[in-house]
Each structure stands twice: as structure tokens, then as C-alpha cells.
N, C-alpha and C positions, 0 to 999 in steps of 0.2 A: 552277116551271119548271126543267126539267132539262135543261143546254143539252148536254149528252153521252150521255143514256143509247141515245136510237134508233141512233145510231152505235155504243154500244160495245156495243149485241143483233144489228146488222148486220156487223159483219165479225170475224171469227177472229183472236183474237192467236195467233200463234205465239211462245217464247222461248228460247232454247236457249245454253249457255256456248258462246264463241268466245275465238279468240286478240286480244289487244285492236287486232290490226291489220286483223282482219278482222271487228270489231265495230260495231256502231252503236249501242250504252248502255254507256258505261262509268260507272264510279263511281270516283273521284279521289280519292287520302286527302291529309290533311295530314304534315307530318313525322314524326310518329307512327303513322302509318299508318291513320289514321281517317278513315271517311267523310266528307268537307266538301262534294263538288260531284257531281248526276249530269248527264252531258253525252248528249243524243240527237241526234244528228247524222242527217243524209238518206240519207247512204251510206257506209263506211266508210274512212276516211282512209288505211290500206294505211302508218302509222310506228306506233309504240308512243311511250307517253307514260308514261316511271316513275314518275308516280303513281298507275294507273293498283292499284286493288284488286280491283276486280271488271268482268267484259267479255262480254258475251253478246250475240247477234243478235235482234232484235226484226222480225217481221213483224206487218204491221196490216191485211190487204184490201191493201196494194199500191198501186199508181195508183188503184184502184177507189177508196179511202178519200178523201173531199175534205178529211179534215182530215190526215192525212199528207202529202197533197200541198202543203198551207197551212203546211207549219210551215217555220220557217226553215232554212238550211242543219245550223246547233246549237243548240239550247237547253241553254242551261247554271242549273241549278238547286241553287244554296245550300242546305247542307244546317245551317247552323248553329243556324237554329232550328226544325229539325224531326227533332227527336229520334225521331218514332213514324217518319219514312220511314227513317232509320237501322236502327231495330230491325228495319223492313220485309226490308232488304238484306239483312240478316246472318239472317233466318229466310231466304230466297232462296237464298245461300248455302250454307247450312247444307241446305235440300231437294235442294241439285244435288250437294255433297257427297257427303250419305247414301247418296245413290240408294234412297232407300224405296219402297215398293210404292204406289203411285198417284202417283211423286214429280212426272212430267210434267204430271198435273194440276193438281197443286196451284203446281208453276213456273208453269203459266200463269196460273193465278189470283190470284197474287203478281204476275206482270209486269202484268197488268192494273190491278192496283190502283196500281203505280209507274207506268204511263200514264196513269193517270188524275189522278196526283197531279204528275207532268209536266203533263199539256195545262191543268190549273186554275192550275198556275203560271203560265206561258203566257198564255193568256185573261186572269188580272189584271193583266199585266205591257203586255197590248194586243200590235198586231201590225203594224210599218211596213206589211210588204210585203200585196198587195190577199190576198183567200182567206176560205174562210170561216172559218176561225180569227179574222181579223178584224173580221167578221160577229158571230162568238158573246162577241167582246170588249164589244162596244155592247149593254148590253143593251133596248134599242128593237129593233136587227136580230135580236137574235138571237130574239124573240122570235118573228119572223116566219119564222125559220131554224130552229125547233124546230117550227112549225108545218106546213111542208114535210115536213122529216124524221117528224113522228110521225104525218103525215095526208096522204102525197103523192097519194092518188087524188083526196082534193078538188077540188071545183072550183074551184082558186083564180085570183083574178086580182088585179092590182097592188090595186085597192082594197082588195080582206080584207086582203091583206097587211099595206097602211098601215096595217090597223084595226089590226091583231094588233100591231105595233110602237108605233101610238097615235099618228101622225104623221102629215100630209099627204102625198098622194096625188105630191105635186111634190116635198118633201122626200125622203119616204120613197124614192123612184126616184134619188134622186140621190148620197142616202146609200149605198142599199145596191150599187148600181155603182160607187163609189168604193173601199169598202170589200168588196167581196167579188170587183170585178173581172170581172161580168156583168150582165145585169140581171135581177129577179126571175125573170123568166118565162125566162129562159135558164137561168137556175139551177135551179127549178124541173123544167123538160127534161130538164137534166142529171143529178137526182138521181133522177127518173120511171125513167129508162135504166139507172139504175146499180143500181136495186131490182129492177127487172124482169131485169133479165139474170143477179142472184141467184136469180130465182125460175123463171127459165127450167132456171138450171142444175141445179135441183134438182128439174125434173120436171117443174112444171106447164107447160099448154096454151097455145101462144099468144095464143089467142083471149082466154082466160078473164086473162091478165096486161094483155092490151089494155087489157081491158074494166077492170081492175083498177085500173088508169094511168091512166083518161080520155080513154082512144084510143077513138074514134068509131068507128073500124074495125079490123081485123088488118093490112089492108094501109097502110093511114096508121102504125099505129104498125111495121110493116117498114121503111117508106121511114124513118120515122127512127133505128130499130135500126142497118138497112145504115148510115146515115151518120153515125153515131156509134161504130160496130161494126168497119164493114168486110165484116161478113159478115150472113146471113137469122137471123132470129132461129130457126128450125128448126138452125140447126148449131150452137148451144151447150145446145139441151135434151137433158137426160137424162132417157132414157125414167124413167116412175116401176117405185118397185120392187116384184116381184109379190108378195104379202103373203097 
């Protein structure tokens, strides 16, 4: 089970160097100036921190993402025994440097991979606050939270779920409203909306997204586009393109 992958194929990282007061990944050396700590913070703090060795803005999907919305104000990540996310930073470095010919591709692929080694620190570290971050911490829930994400047209309902987690039908409801801070089938809604309005945005039909979602209708799944939207689901598609 791969409790990251359908989120890191669904949203765009962006990575780009920043000033570290206008940054939200910094990377913090020791008195020597080496790597010890990378800090990902929600937004960026607008002081400078003179430890501060490396500083770049990190986009993820935005609000859209539920697990950037899940993460804490900062996560601060020890670097003292992970010598490979070291080497990581300083190849990172080293590509914004250069400025080489694909070099923005390959920054992003790099920042991905220090996200990814962010949010697993993260998830083993568990998550006070409610979200699905905390959700993919338990692996019961998260099982049932991978199953959403890699299967949201199913037809699911709190029972599979339980299945899928291996729990009671009473448990499993309790647990994962505790820890994820809605209840399945809210959640479920939520991420139905948040794929659909990717796939809106990128051309396809409303009809055919509905129908994609487990929307009964076009207009059942409007009414709850508009109210989780604000707007028709017709005003965020792009036309597809002619080919």
C-alpha cells in the first residue's frame, strides 16, 4: 500500500529558489555550515534565520492538496541521520546553481523527492492536529484513505471502508472522524470534488466527470460542485484542445 502515490500523480509541485524570508523550505546548517534540519513551514515567516543555507518556495495543488492543508504550521526534519536527503539538497543546489538545460525539471523532481521524504517523516512521527495526514499516520485508516484516493468513482460506503481498514463498522466511523476531522463519506465528497474539478479543468465533459464520480446525474453533481465551488461546474472547464 502506498499511502502517497495517488496524491503525488494528482497535484503539481512547483519549486523555485526564494529569499529565506519569503521561503517556505528552508534547510538550516550547524555551525559549520551543514545541513542538520529541513523546516516546511504553511507560509512563510517574512524574518531570516542565520542558519539558514538553502531557501526556496514549494507549491503543492494549494488548498486543493488535503495533505498540505493537513500539515502543521512547520515541520522540522532532522537531518543527522539521513545522510542520502543531505546529498539530495546539495544535488538541488547544485541544479539551481548551474542553471543547466532541463535544470527546472529536474528542481522539480528533486523537490519531490525532499517532499516526499518530508511528509514520511511526518506520517511516522503521527499528527496531533485532525487531517488526513493524520488519517495516513494510522495505518487501519489509511488504508481506507488510499482506497478513496486510488478508487474515488467506487461505490463506496462506510462499510467497504471498515472492510478496507479491517475494523468495525462503529469503530472505523469513530476513528476516522476523530482523526481525519470529517466523516468518511464527507471525506470521500470532498476528494470526489477535488478530482473532478482537476478534470474539469483540463477539458473533460461534465456529464462524462459526473458519471465518473458516482454522480447519478449532472445536475446532482452541480448542486454540489456550486456548493463546494461557488461556481457551475461549466466555468472552470477548458474547452479540450483541437488536435
Amino acid at each position: 500500500m502506498d499511502r502517497l502515490n495517488a496524491l503525488m500523480e494528482r497535484f503539481e509541485m512547483d519549486i523555485e529558489p526564494a529569499a529565506p524570508e519569503e521561503a517556505n523550505l528552508l534547510v538550516l546548517g550547524d555551525e559549520d555550515g551543514q545541513p542538520c534540519h529541513v523546516v516546511l513551514r504553511g507560509q512563510p515567516q517574512g524574518r531570516c534565520d542565520n542558519r539558514v543555507v538553502f531557501a526556496a518556495r514549494v507549491g503543492w495543488g494549494g488548498a486543493a492538496n488535503p495533505l498540505m492543508q493537513a500539515l502543521p504550521a512547520a515541520v522540522d526534519m532532522p537531518l543527522q541521520d539521513s545522510p542520502e536527503v543531505v546529498g539530495l539538497i546539495a544535488f538541488l543546489q547544485a541544479e539551481i546553481a548551474g542553471k543547466h538545460c532541463g535544470g527546472p525539471t529536474v528542481q522539480r523532481r528533486l523537490g519531490e523527492v525532499l517532499m516526499v521524504r518530508i511528509l514520511r517523516h511526518q506520517i511516522s512521527c503521527g499528527s496531533a492536529e485532525p487531517g488526513v495526514l493524520a488519517g495516513l499516520s494510522d495505518l487501519r485508516l489509511a488504508r481506507a484513505l488510499v482506497a478513496i484516493h486510488d478508487r474515488p468513482g467506487q461505490g463506496w460506503n462506510n462499510s467497504d471502508l471498515a472492510q478496507e481498514a479491517g475494523l468495525s463498522l462503529s469503530r472505523f466511523s469513530e476513528l476516522f472522524a476523530a482523526a481525519v476531522g470529517m466523516t468518511p463519506m464527507a471525506y470521500l465528497r470532498h476528494w470526489r470534488l477535488t478530482v473532478a474539478h482537476q478534470d474539469l479543468a483540463r477539458g473533460d465533459r461534465v456529464e462524462q466527470v459526473a458519471r465518473r464520480y458516482g454522480y447519478g446525474s449532472g445536475e446532482g453533481f452541480s448542486r454540489a460542485f456550486r456548493a463546494r465551488f461557488g461556481v457551475n461546474p461549466v466555468a472552470v472547464r477548458h474547452p479540450a484542445p483541437v488536435v
